[in-house]
C-alpha positions as a printed Julia matrix, in Angstrom:
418×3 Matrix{Float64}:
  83.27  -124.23  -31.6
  86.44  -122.16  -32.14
  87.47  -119.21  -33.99
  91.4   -118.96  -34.99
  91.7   -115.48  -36.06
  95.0   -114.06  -37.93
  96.15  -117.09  -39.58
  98.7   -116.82  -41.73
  98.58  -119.37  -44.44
 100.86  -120.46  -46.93
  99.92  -118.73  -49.59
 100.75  -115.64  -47.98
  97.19  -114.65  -47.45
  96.34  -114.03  -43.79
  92.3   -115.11  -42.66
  90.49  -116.88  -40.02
  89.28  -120.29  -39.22
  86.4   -120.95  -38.01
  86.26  -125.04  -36.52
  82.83  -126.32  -35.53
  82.26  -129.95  -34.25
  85.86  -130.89  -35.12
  85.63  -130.1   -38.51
  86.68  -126.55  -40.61
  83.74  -124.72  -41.34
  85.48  -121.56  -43.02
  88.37  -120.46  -44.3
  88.16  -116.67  -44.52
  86.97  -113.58  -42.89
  84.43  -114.59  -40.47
  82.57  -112.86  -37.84
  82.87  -113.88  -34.31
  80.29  -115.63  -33.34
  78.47  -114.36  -29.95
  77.29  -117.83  -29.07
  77.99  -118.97  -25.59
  81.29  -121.1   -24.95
  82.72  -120.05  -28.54
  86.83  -119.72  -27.94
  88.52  -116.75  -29.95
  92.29  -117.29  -29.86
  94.34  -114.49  -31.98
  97.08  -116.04  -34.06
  99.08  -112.91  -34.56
 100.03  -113.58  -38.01
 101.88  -116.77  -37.26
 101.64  -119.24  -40.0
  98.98  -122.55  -39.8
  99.62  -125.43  -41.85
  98.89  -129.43  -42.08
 100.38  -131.54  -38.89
 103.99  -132.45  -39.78
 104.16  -136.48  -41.43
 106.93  -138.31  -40.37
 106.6   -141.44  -42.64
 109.51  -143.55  -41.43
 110.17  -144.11  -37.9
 111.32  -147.02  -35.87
 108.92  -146.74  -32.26
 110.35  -150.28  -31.62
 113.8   -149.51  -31.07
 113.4   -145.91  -29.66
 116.02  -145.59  -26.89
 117.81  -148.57  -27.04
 121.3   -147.11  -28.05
 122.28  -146.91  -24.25
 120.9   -150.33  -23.3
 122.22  -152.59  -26.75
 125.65  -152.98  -27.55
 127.29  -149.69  -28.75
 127.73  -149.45  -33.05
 131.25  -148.57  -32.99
 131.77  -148.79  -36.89
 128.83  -146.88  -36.73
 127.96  -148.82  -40.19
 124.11  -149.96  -40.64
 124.97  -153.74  -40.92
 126.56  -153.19  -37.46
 123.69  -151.83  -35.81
 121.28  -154.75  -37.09
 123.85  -157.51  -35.25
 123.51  -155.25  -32.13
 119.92  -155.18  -32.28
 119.51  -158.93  -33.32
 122.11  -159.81  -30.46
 119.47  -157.79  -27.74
 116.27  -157.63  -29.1
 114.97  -160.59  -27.08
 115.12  -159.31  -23.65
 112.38  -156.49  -24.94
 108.89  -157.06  -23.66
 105.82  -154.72  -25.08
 105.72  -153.2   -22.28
 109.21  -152.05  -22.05
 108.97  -151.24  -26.08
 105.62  -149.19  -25.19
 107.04  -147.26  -22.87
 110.04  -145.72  -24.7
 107.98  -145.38  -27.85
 104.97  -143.28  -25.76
 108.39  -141.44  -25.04
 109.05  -141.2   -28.44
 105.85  -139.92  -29.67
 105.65  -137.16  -27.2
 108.79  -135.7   -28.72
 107.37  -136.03  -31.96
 103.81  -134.82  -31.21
 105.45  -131.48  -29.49
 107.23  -131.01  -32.88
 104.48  -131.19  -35.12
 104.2   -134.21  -36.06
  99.87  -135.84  -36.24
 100.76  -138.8   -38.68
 103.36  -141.12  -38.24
 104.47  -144.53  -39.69
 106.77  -146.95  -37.99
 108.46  -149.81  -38.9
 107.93  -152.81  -36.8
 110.01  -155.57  -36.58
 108.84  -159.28  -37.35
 111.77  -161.3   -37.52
 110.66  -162.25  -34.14
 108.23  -165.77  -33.47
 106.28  -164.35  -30.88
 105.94  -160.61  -32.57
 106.46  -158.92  -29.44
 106.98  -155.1   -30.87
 104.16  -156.0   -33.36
 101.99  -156.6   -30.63
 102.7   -153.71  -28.41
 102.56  -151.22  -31.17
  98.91  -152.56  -32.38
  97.89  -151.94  -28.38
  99.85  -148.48  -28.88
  98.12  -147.29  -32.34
  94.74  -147.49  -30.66
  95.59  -145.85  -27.39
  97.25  -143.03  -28.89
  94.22  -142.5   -31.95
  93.08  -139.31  -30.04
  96.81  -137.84  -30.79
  98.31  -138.86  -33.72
  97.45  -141.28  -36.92
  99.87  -144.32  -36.73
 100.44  -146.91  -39.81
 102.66  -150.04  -38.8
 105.09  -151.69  -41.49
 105.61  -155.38  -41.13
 109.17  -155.15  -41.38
 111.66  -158.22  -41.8
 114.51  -156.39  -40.13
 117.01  -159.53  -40.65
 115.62  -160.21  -44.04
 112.59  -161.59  -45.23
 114.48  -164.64  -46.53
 117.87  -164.88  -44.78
 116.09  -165.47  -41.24
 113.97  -168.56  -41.25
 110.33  -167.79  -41.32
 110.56  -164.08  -42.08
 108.12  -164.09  -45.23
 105.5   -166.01  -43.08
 105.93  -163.42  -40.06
 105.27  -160.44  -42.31
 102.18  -162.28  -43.37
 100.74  -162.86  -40.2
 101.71  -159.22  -38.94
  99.06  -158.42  -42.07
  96.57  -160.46  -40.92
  97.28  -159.1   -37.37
  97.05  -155.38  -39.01
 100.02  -154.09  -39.75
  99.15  -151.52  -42.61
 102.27  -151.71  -44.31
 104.42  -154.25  -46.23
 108.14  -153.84  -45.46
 111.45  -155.68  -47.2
 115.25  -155.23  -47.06
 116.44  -156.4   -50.22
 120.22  -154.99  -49.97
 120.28  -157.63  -46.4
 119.18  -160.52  -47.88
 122.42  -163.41  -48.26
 122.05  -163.2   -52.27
 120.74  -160.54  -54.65
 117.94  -163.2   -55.82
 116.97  -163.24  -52.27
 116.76  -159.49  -52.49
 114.64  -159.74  -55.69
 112.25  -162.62  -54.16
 111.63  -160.04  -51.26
 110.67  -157.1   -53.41
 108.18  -159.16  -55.46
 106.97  -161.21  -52.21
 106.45  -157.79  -50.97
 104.29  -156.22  -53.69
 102.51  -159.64  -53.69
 101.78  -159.71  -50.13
 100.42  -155.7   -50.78
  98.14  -157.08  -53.51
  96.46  -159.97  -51.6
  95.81  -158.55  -48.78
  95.42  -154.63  -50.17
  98.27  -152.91  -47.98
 100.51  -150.09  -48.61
 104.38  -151.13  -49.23
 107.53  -149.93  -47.9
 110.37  -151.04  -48.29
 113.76  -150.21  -47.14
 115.65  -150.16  -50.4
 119.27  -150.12  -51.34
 120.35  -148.56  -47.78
 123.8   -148.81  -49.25
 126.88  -146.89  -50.96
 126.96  -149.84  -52.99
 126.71  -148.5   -57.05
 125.6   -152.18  -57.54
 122.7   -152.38  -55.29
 120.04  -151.15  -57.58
 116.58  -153.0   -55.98
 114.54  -150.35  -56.41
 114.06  -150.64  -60.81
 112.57  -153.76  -59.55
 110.63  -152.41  -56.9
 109.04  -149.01  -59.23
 108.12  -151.99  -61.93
 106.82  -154.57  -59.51
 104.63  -151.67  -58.42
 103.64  -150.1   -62.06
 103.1   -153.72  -63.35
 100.5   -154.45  -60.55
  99.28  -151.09  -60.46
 100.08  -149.9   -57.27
 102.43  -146.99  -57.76
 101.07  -144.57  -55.29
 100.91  -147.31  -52.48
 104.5   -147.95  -52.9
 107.46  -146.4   -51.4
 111.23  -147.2   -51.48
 112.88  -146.0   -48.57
 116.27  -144.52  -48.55
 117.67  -145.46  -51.47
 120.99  -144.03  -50.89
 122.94  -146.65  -53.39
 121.57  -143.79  -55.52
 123.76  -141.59  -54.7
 126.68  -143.41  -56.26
 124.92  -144.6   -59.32
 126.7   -143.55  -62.78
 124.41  -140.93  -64.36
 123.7   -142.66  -67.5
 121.84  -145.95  -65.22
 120.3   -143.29  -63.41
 118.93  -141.14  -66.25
 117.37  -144.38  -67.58
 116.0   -145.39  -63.79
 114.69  -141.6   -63.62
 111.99  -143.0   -66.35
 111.2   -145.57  -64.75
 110.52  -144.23  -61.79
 108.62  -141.69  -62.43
 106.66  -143.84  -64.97
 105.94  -145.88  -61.66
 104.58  -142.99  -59.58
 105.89  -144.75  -56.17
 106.82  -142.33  -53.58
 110.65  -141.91  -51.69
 111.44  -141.37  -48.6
 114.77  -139.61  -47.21
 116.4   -139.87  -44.12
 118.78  -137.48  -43.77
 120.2   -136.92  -40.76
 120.34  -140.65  -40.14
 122.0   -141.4   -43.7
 124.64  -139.09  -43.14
 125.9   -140.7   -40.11
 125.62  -144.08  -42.03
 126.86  -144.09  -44.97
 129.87  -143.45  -46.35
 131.6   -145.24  -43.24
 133.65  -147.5   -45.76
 134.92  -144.44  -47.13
 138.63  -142.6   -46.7
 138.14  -139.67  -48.68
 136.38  -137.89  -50.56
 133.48  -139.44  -48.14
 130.57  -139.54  -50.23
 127.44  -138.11  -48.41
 125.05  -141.35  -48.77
 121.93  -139.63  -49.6
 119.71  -140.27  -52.35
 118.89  -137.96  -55.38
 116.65  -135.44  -53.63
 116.93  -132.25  -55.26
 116.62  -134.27  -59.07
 113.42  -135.92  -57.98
 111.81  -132.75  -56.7
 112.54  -131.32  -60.28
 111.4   -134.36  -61.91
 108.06  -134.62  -60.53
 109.2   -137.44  -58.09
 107.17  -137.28  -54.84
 109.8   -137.48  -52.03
 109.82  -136.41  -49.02
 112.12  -136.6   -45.27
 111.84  -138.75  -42.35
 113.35  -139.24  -38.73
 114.21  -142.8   -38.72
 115.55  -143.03  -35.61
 115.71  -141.43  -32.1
 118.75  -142.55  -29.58
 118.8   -146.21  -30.85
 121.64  -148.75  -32.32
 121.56  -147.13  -35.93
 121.89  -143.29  -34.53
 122.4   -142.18  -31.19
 120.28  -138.68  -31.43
 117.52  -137.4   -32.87
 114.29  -136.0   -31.17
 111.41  -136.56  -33.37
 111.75  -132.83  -34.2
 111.49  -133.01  -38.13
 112.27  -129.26  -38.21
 116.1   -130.27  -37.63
 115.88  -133.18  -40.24
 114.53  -130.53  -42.53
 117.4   -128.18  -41.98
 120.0   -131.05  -42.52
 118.56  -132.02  -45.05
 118.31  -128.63  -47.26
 122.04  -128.06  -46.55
 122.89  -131.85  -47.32
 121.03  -132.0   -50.72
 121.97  -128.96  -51.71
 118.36  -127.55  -51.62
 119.55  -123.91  -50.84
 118.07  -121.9   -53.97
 114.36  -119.9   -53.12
 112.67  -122.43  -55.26
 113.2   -125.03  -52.92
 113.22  -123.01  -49.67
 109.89  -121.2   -50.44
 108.17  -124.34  -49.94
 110.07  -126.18  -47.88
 107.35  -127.86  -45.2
 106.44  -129.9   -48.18
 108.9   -132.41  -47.25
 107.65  -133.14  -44.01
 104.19  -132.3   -44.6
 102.33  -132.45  -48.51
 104.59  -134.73  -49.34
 104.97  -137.12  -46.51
 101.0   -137.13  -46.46
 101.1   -138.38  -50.64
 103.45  -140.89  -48.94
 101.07  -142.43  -46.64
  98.34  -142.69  -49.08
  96.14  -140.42  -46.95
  94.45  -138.78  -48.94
  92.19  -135.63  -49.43
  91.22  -135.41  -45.34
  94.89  -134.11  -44.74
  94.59  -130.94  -46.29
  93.85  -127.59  -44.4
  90.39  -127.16  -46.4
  86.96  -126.35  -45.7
  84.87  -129.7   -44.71
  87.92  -131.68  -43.69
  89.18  -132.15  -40.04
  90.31  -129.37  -38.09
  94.0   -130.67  -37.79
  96.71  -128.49  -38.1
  99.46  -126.28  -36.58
 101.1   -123.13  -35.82
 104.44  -122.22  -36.42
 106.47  -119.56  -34.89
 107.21  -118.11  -38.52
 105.95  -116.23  -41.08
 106.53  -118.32  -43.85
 108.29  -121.12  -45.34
 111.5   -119.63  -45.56
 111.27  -118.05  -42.41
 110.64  -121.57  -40.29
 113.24  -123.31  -42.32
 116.22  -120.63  -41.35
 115.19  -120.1   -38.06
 114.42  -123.94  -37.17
 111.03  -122.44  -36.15
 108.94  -124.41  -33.61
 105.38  -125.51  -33.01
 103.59  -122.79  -30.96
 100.26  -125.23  -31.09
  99.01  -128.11  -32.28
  95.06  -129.18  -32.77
  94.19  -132.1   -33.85
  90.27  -132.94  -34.89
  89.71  -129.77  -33.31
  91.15  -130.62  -29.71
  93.99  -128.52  -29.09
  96.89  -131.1   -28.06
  99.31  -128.46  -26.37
 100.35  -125.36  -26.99
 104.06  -123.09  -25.98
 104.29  -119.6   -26.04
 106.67  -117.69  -27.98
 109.98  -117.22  -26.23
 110.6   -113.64  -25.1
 113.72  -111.76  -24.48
 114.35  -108.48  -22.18
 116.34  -107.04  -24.82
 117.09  -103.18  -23.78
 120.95  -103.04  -23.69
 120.65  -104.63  -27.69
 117.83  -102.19  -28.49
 119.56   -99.31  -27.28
 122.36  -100.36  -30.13
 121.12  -102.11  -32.59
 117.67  -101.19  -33.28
């Protein structure tokens, strides 16, 4: 039993929370409890919300950018030959080590659900493998849905479609595709319907990276949002970066906007990893290679922003800390108006949760798990302009660490500027 007293929530109101048995019993203004071994721990005001959701991540290739040949174009159809060149000397237990490196970074930012794309264009599934082995060690820290993903195309390497079936059967939880890869745009369109018919038979989620291009002509994912509405599985689907978006005409994407939203499938964003990618074939203007963020948030569109990569052949940074692809992000989409910045852990949190399909047990609510976090903030606005970090993180009611705020001996700047 715990108390966590001086929570600030955010909806502005400021209560306690009272965690019994790794669930939340209350929500409110409780009493401490005078029962032996009950823990009080004083908040201060700081503000408690759902675990961050990082909803696309690659644990396989986690920091390889060092060890693979080096991306110099920098483009993404550069980094697949590097990893395709080197992804055979990998074994899962080189893979699990630099992804348990991986989620540490992301666990000390937040972050309690993740999913990862695995690669399966590979006969002997060797990151599959090692990331099944990885999702169940890990359980006690962090959620973890695998994506069968056909990173050289589900069709344009021999055998993909079959590998992606049998990482189902093996338990991936996630149907992935790369349409804009494939040889031929009817190879792209094969994918996305092998995909959602893959999803049906075997009742998975989808995700699919779609139209990862500042090609105007790459426009997979109508077919994707109707593949989805026409068998009914909307709010399993996602389309993943669709940044060929951002360089659609306005009058195909006004008509796609219906569609879409028609479809209920979720997006993901990648910001700080799309703006490194894209635009490479561009002099100038350079366009910034991001999809339509700020229109689907008015629309109704459930999107929300991902890592993608840490140190790997795609991107060479990134630290799992999805309070820095939050911040890009805001400033890249041009998110900057109070509307947007008032709630702003939506898009790593509400939103990335929708995303993974999991449901009402995410929610910082009586009767529901007591998983959440503190933030060295005050509010929403507050952690997004001061890139606010995780003070402490519980998870099922275990606390999994927890950092103390920094301090400063400040004297000379009180002395002037207080």
């Amino acid at each position: 039993m715990a108390l966590y007293k001086n929570a600030r929530l955010r909806s502005g109101i400021t209560a306690d929370i009272l965690v019994k048995g790794g669930i939340i019993a209350k929500i409110g203004a409780v009493q401490e409890c005078e029962s032996a071994g009950e823990e009080t721990i004083d908040l201060g005001g700081k503000l408690v919300c759902e675990p961050y959701c990082d909803p696309h991540i690659h644990l396989d290739y986690v920091f390889t950018a060092q060890s693979f040949g080096e991306n110099t174009t920098g483009t993404l159809f550069d980094g697949i030959a590097s990893w395709s060149d080197s992804k055979s000397a990998l074994t899962p237990q080189i893979i699990k080590e630099r992804a348990k490196k991986g989620l540490r970074e992301q666990i000390l930012g937040g972050t309690q659900y993740i999913r990862t794309h695995i690669d399966v264009t590979d006969p002997a599934l060797t990151g599959l493998k090692a990331m099944l082995e990885l999702r169940e060690e890990v359980k006690d820290l962090a959620e973890i849905q695998i994506v069968a993903f056909p990173q050289e195309g589900m069709y344009s390497y021999k055998g993909g479609a079959e590998l992606v079936e049998e990482a189902l059967k093996m338990g991936a939880d996630c149907v992935g595709a790369i349409p804009h890869f494939e040889y031929t745009s009817e190879m792209g369109i094969r994918s996305v319907k092998k995909a959602v018919e893959l999803a049906v038979r075997y009742d998975k989620l989808v995700d699919i990276h779609c139209d990862e291009t500042d090609d105007e002509m790459s426009r997979f994912v109508e077919m994707l949002a109707f593949e989805a509405m026409d068998n009914g599985i909307g709010d399993k689907t996602t389309a993943s970066h669709t940044c060929a978006m951002g360089s659609y005409n306005n009058a195909y994407a006004f008509k796609l906007f219906k569609l879409l939203k028609k479809s209920g499938i979720n997006f993901i964003s990648c910001p700080t990893e799309n703006i490194h990618l894209q635009g490479r074939y561009d002099a100038y203007p350079k366009r910034r290679g991001l999809t339509r963020v700020k229109e689907m948030l008015d629309d109704g569109i459930n999107v929300c922003f991902a890592q993608d990569s840490i140190c790997d052949p795609w991107y060479p940074l990134g630290n799992g800390n999805l309070m820095y692809v939050l911040d890009a992000g805001f400033h890249i989409c041009h998110l900057t108006a109070p509307e947007y910045m008032n709630r702003a852990l939506d898009l790593i949190s509400g939103n990335g949760a929708k995303t993974m399909h999991l449901g009402e047990r995410y929610y910082l609510r009586e009767g529901n798990p007591a998983s959440f976090i503190v933030i060295d903030a005050e509010s929403d606005f507050d952690a997004l302009r001061n890139r606010s970090g995780v003070l402490m993180s519980v998870r099922n009611g275990k606390v999994l660490f927890r950092r103390k705020p920094a301090e400063f001996e400040t004297e000379m700047l009180s002395s002037h500027l207080s």
